[in-house]
N, C-alpha and C positions, 0 to 999 in steps of 0.2 A: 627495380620498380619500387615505388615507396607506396604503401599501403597506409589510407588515413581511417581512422575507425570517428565517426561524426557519430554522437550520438546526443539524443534532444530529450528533454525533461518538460513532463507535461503537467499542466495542471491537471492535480485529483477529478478536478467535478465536471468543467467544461472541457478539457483535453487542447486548450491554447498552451502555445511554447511558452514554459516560464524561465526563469535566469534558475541553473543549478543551486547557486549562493544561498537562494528566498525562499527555503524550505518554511511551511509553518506551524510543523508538529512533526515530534516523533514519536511513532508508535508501535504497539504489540503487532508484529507480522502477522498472527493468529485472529486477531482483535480486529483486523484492518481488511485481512480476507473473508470472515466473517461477514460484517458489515455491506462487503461488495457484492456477496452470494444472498444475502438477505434483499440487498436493494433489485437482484438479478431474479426471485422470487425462486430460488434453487432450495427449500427447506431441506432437501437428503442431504444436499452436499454440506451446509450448516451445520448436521449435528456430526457428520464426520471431522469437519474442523475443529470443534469445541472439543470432541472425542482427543483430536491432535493436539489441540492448546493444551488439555490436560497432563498428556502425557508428558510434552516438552516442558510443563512447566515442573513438574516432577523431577525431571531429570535435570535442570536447570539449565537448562538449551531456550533462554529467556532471547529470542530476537528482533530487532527493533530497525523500523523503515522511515523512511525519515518522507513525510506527506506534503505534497509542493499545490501552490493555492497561487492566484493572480488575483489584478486588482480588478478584474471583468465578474467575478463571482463572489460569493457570501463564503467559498470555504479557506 
């Protein structure tokens, strides 16, 4: 039996299928989950992350996501 593994790339803001290709930004994984818990109004989990951004960036465990956008929305 042949096993397919389909997996879809969403846009950031509206969650429409985008082309993998059309990323349009890459950024701080810390920076980016941040941002998401802040829009999600989670302040504890915030300063936990920033606590993490911290540390990884110390240790130079700098990680980067690459943020996928369509032409239906402004991001």
């Amino acid at each position: 039996m042949c096993k397919s593994s389909w997996t879809t790339t969403l846009c950031d803001k509206c969650r429409n299928i985008v082309s993998r290709e059309k990323h349009i930004d890459i950024q701080c994984v810390w920076k980016y989950q941040i941002e998401r818990a802040q829009q999600n109004g989670s302040n504890e989990h915030v300063e936990e992350l920033k606590a993490l951004c911290k540390q990884h960036a110390i240790e130079g465990g700098g990680q980067y996501i690459r943020v996928y956008g369509c032409q239906y929305c402004d991001r």
